[in-house]
Every structure is written in structure tokens, then in C-alpha cells.
C-alpha positions in Angstrom: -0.6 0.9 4.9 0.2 -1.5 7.5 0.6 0.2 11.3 1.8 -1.3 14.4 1.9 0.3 17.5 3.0 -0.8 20.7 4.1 0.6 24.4 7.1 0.5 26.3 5.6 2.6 29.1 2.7 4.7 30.0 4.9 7.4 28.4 6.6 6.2 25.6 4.9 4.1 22.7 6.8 2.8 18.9 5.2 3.1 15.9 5.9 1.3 13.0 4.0 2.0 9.3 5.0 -0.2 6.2 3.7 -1.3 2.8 3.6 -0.1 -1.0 2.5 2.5 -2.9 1.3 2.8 -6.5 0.1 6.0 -6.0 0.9 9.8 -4.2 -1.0 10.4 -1.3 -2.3 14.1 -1.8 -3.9 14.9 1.4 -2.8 13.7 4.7 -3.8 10.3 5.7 -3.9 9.3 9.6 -1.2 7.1 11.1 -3.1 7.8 14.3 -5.0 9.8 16.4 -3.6 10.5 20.3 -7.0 9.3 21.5 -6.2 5.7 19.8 -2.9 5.4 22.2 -3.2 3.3 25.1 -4.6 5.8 28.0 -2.9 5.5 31.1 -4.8 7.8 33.9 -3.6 11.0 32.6 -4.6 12.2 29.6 -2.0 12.7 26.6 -1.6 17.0 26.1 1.1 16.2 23.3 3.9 14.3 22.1 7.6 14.2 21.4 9.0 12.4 18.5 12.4 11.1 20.0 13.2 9.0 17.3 12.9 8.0 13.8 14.0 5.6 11.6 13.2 4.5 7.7 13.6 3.2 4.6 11.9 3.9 1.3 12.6 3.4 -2.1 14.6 5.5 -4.2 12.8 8.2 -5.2 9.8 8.4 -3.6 9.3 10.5 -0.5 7.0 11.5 2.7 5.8 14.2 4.7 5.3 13.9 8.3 2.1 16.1 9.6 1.1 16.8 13.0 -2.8 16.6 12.5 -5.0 19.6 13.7 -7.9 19.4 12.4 -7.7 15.9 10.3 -11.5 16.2 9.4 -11.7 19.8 7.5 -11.5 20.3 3.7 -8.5 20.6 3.3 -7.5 19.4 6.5 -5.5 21.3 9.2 -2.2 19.8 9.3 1.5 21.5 10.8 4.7 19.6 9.1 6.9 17.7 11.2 9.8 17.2 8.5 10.1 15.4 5.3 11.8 12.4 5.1 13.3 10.3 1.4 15.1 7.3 0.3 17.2 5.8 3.8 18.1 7.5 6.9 17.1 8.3 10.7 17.4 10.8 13.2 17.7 10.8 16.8 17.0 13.3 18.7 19.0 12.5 22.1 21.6 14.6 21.1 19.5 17.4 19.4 16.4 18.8 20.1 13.4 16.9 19.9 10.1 17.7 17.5 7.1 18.5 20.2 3.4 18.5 19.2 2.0 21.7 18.7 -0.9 22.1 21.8 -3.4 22.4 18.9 -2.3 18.7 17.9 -4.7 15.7 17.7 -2.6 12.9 15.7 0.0 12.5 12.8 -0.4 11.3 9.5 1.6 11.4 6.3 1.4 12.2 2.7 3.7 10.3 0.1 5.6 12.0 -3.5 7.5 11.1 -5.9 5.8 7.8 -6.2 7.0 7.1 -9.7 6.2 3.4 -9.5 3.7 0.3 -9.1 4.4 -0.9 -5.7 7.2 1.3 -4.3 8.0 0.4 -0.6 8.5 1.9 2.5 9.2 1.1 6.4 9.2 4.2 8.7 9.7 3.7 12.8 8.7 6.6 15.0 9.6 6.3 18.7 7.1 9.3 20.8 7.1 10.2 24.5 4.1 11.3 26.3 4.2 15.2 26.8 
């Protein structure tokens, strides 16, 4: 899984995962964790996903997680939505997904992955709560 993440602002930051699958990804693996955003000088008590945008193969699928407690067995996760094959949302006109206050990251798990090397490009715009 390839991630790139970049800023706009002190309060808004893109994030952009791609790659290929030959496998399902059972339990939640971490896109990131807050701490890993750039700080400004006020710390980050949550985010708001604005935006997102992707493509994956037919198929195959993901969940979007809100981490809580990425480290237990199993770990502690809240669902953000699921997402499959093409489409986006934006959430301008509707309203936006907010981080629980109990949130520490977001990661994803992958289904359907009926393939060797099934790919995928997702594109998450979040504002600084």
C-alpha cells in the first residue's frame, strides 16, 4: 500500500492510498495515525472527512475505519462507510463524516479480493476539527 499525504493548510491535509491486492485485509490496517499529520501549534481533537474519491477494481471492495484503539486484539475500530468499484462523494452539499472524540487514526480493510493483483486508488480530503 502506497500513501501520500500532503497539506494544503494547517487545517486541511489530502491523502492519497494506492496499490494492489492479492489478498483480503481481515483486520484493519493503518493509513495513519493523527499524531503522524503535520502539527501546527494546536493539537488535532478530530477530523472531518470532506471529500473522497476512488477507483478500484471490479469486485473488490473497502472499509473505511475510524481507528480507536488500533493496538488491541481485535482492534477498536468505528466504520466510516464502505466504499466498491468507482465513485466519490462530497460532502459540501451533505453532511460531512466527523471523527468520533475517541478517535486516534483511520485505516482500512479490503473484500472481495477475488484476484492476484487487484488495484485500487482512494483520495480522502480531511479538515482539522
Amino acid at each position: 500500500m502506497d500513501i501520500k499525504m500532503g497539506a494544503d493548510s494547517d487545517n486541511s491535509c489530502r491523502v492519497t492510498i494506492s496499490g494492489d491486492l492479492d489478498k483480503a485485509l481481515e483486520l484493519p490496517a493503518p493509513i495513519f495515525l493523527f499524531k503522524d499529520l503535520k502539527q501546527s501549534l494546536r493539537p488535532i481533537k478530530g477530523l472531518r472527512l470532506d471529500c473522497i474519491q476512488w477507483a478500484i477494481q471490479e469486485k473488490m471492495g473497502f472499509n473505511l475505519w475510524w481507528l480507536i484503539e488500533p493496538a488491541a486484539k481485535p482492534p477498536k475500530v468505528k466504520l466510516i462507510l464502505p466504499i466498491e468499484s468507482r465513485g466519490f462523494f462530497d460532502f459540501e452539499k451533505i453532511t460531512a463524516i466527523q471523527s468520533p472524540p475517541e478517535a486516534v487514526g483511520v485505516g482500512v480493510t479490503a473484500f472481495k479480493v477475488t484476484e492476484k493483483a487487484m488495484t485500487y486508488l482512494i483520495m480522502m480530503d480531511f479538515t482539522r476539527l
